[in-house]
C-alpha positions in Angstrom: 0.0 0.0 0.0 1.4 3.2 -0.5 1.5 5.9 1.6 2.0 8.8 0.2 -0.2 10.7 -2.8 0.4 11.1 -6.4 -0.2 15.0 -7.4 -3.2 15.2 -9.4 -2.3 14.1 -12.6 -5.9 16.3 -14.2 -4.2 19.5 -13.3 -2.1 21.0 -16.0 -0.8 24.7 -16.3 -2.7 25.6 -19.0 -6.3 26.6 -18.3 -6.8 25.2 -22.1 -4.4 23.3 -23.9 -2.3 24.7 -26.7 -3.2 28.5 -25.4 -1.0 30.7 -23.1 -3.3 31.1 -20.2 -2.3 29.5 -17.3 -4.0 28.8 -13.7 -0.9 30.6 -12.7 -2.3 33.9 -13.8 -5.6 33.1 -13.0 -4.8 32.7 -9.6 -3.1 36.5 -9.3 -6.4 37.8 -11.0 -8.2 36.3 -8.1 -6.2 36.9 -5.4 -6.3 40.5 -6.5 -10.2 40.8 -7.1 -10.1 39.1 -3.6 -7.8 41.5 -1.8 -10.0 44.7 -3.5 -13.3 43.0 -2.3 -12.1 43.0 1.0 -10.0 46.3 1.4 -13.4 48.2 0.1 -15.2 46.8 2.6 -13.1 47.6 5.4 -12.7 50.9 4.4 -16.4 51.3 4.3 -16.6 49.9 7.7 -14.0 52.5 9.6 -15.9 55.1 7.1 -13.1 56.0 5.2 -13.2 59.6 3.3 -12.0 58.3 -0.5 -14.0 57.5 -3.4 -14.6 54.4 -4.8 -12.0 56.2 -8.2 -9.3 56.9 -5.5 -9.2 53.5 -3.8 -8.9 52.0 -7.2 -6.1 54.6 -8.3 -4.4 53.5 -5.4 -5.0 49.4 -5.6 -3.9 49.9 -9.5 -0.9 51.6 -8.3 -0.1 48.7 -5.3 -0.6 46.0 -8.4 1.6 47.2 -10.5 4.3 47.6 -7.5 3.9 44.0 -6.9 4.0 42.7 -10.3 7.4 44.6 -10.8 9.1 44.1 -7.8 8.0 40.5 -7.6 9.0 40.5 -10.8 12.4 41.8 -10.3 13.1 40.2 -7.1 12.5 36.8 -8.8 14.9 37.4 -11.8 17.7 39.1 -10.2 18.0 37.0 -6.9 16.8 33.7 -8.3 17.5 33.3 -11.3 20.8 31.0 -11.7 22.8 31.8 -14.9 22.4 35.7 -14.6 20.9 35.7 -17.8 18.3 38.9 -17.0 21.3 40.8 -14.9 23.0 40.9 -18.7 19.6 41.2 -20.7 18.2 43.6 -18.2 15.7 44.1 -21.2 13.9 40.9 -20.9 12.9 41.1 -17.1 9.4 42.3 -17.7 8.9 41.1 -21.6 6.7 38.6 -21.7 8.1 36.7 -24.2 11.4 34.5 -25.1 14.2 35.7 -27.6 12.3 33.2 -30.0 9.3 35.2 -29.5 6.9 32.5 -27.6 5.0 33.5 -25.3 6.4 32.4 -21.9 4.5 34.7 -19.7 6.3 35.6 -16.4 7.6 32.8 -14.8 9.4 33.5 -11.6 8.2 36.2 -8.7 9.6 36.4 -5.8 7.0 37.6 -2.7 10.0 39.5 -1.0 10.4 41.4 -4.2 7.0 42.1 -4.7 5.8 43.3 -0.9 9.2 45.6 -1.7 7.6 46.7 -4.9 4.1 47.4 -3.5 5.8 49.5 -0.6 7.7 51.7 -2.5 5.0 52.0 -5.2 2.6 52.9 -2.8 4.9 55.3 -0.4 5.1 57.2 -3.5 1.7 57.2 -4.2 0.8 58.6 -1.0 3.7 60.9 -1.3 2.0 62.4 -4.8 -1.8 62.6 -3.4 -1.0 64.1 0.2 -2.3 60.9 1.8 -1.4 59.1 5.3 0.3 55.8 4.0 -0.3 53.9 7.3 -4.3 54.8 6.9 -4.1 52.6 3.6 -1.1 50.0 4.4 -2.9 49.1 7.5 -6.2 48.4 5.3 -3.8 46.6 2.7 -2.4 44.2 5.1 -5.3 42.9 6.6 -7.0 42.0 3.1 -4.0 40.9 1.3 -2.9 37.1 3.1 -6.6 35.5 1.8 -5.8 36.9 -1.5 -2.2 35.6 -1.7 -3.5 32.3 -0.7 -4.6 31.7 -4.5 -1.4 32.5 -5.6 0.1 29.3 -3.8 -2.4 27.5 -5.0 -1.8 28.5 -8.4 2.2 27.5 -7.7 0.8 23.6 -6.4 -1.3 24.0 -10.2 2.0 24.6 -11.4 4.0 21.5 -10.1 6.5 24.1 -9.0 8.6 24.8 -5.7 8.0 21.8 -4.1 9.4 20.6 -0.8 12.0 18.1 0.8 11.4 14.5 0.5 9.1 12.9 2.8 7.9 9.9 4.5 4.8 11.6 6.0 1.5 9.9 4.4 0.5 13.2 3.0 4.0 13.6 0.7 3.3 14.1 -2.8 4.7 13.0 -5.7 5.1 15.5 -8.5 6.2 15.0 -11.8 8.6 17.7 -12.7 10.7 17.0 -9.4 14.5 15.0 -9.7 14.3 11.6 -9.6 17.0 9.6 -7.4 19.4 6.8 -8.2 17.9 3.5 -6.2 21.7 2.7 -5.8 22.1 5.2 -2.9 21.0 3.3 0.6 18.4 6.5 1.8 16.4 6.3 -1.6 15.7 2.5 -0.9 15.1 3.4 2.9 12.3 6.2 2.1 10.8 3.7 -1.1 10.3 0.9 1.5 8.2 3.1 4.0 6.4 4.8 1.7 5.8 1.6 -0.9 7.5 2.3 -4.2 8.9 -0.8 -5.4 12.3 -0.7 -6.6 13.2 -3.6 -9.4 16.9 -2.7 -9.7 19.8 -0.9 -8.6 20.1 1.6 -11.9 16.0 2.4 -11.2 15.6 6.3 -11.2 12.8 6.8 -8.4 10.5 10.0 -8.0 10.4 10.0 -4.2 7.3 11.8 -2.8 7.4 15.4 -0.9 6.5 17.8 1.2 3.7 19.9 -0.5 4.7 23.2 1.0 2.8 25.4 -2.0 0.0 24.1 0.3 1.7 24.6 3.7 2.0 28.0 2.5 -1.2 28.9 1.3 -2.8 27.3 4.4 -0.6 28.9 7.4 0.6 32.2 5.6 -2.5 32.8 3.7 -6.1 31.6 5.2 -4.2 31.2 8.7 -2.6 34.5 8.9 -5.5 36.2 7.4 -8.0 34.4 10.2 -5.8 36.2 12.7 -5.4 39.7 11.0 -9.2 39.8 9.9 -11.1 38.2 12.9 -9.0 39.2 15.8 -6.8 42.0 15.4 -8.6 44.3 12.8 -11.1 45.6 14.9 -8.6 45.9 18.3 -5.7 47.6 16.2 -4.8 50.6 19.0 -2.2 52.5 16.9 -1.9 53.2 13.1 0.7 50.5 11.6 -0.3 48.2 14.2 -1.8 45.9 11.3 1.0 46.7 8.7 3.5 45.8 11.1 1.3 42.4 12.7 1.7 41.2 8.9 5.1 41.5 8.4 5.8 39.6 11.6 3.8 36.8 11.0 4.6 36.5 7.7 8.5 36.6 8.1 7.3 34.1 11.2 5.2 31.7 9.3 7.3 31.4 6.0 10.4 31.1 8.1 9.3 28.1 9.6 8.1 26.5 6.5 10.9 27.0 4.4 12.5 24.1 6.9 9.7 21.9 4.3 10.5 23.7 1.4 13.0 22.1 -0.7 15.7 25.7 -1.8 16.2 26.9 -4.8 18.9 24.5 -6.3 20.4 27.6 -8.4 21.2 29.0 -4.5 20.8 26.0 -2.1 21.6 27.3 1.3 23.0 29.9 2.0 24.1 29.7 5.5 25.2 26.6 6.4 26.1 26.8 10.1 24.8 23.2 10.7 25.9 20.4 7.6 27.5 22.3 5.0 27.3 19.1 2.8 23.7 18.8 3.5 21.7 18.2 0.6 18.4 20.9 -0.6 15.7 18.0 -1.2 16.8 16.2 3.0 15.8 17.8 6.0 19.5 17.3 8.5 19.4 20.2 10.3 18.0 23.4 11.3 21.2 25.0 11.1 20.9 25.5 7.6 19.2 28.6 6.2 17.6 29.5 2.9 17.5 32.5 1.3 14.0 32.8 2.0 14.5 32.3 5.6 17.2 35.2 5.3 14.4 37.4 3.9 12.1 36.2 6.4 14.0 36.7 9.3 14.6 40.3 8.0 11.0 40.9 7.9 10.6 40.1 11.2 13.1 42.0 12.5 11.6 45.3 10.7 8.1 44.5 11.7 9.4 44.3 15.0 10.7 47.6 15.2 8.3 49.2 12.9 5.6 48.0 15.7 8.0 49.6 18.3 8.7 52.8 16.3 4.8 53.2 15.8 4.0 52.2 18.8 5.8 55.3 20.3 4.6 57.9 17.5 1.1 57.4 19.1 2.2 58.2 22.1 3.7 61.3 21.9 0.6 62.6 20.6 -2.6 63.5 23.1 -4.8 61.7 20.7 -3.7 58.6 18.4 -4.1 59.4 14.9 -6.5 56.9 14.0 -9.0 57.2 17.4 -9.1 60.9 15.8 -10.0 60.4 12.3 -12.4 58.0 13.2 -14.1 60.6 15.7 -13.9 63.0 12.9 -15.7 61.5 10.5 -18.6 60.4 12.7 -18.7 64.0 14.8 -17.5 66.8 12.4 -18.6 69.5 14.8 -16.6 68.0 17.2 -13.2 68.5 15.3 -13.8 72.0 14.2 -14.5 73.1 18.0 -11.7 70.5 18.7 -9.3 72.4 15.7 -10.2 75.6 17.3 -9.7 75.1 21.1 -6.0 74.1 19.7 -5.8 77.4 18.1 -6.9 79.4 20.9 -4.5 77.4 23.3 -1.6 78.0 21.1 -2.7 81.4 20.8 -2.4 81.6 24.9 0.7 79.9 25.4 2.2 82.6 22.7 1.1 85.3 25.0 2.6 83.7 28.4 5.9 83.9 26.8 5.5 87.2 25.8 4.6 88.4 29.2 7.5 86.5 30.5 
């Protein structure tokens, strides 16, 4: 009996045979209408002063920061031969020097929250707008939407994880086959029940399905947390942008440990085995580039919660307690906007009596 699972053999890349569109893509298309539906509706529910045309000027602009960035961080750090560092030209053309169309294979999530920061920072920057008000409405929407975008990597038979003896391990077709003549690939066939008829048999060892880790613990998981039990308790503005980027960093650290490193890269600390191979789990000594980026992320989420954390405190009233008093008691501000005035006023006049 085996015990393990063949990856579905009915799912293919293309949505339809013979035509460039892929589940791949698909799955970005979703995950953005996803994150939109959801950012609206929170920004309806804290009664938000944009239009519906401003919100959608500013989720155009955060797309096409992710798409580049993602874009860029996943041909300039991960790509092997350094072809795109030499044909710089090529990094966001959607098609091969043949001229098929090979769409844009390779993004890299660290690249692309990069690209949707800056993108977005500038935005704000242009329009006169508090970034935190928008970033913190961005970060609790965007994990559920990203979740597609794992799925659509598990559609693509693509980063899959270290080889595995656990009866959920998946077999997928595009992952290295190993040489029965080595003592650990007969070891793992036995338990899991591939039968191995000779010593020269190339064997397709099942793995970890991390696409699906992912899109479970740093998608629906990490959304669960931001939506139903932080969102509506956040007590200072970045409080939301900065519980992402923890338990992201947190989350993907841990499951790159399952996650089988780019072979281009392999590890790239290697305080534990350096000998240790990418597709075995030996130690947790050895780091990935993603956990380097993780662990990164965590650190600056940790001190942007600090660092915002204290801005709210050194004002009387936090920003976002304010503007949400504003919008539901207008009155309110304008006596509050003038009693600041007139107090200013007053303290101006102590000092000149003094």
């Amino acid at each position: 009996m085996l015990a393990m699972l063949n990856s579905p053999s009915w799912l293919k890349p293309e949505i339809i045979p013979g035509l460039p569109f892929r589940w791949y893509g698909l799955m970005y298309v979703v995950a953005f209408l996803i994150t939109w539906v959801l950012f609206r509706y929170e920004s309806k529910r804290e009664k938000k002063p944009w239009t519906e045309e401003t919100a959608a000027n500013f989720f155009l602009w955060s797309i096409i920061g992710i798409l580049i960035g993602g874009r860029l961080g996943g041909t300039l750090i991960y790509e092997p031969t350094n072809y795109y560092w030499t044909h710089p030209w090529m990094i966001l053309w959607p098609f091969d020097e043949s001229g098929a169309f090979v769409g844009y294979q390779g993004m890299s999530f660290h690249g692309g929250l990069l690209g949707l920061i800056v993108a977005t920072l500038i935005w704000c920057r242009v329009k006169k707008e508090s970034w935190l008000e928008w970033a913190d409405l961005i970060a609790v929407a965007a994990p559920l939407g990203y979740t597609f975008g794992r799925l659509g990597n598990f559609i693509n038979g693509e980063l899959w994880g270290k080889v595995t003896t656990a009866p959920w391990g998946m077999v997928f077709p595009g992952a290295p086959a190993f040489s029965a003549d080595q003592p650990w690939v007969r070891d793992v066939a036995a338990k899991v029940g591939i039968p191995i008829t000779s010593a020269t048999q190339l064997v397709n060892l099942p793995r970890h399905p991390s696409q699906l880790y992912e899109a479970l613990f740093e998608g629906l998981v990490l959304w669960l947390f931001l939506w139903f039990v932080l969102r509506k308790r956040k007590t200072f503005p970045g409080c939301n942008l900065a519980a992402y980027i923890i338990g992201y960093g947190v989350v993907r650290f841990f499951i790159e440990y399952f996650r089988e490193p780019d072979a281009s890269l392999g590890y790239i600390i290697k305080w534990g085995d350096p000998n240790a191979p990418t597709y075995l789990f030996t130690t947790p000594f050895n780091f990935s580039m993603g956990q380097i980026l993780c662990f990164l992320m965590i650190v600056a989420g940790c001190i942007l919660m600090y660092v915002f954390y204290r801005r709210s405190k050194t004002h009387p009233a936090q920003v976002a307690s304010a503007q949400g008093k504003a919008r539901a008691n207008p009155g309110a501000t304008e006596a509050a906007a003038a009693r600041k005035v007139q107090s200013s006023t007053a303290r101006k006049r102590r000092k000149q009596i003094k």
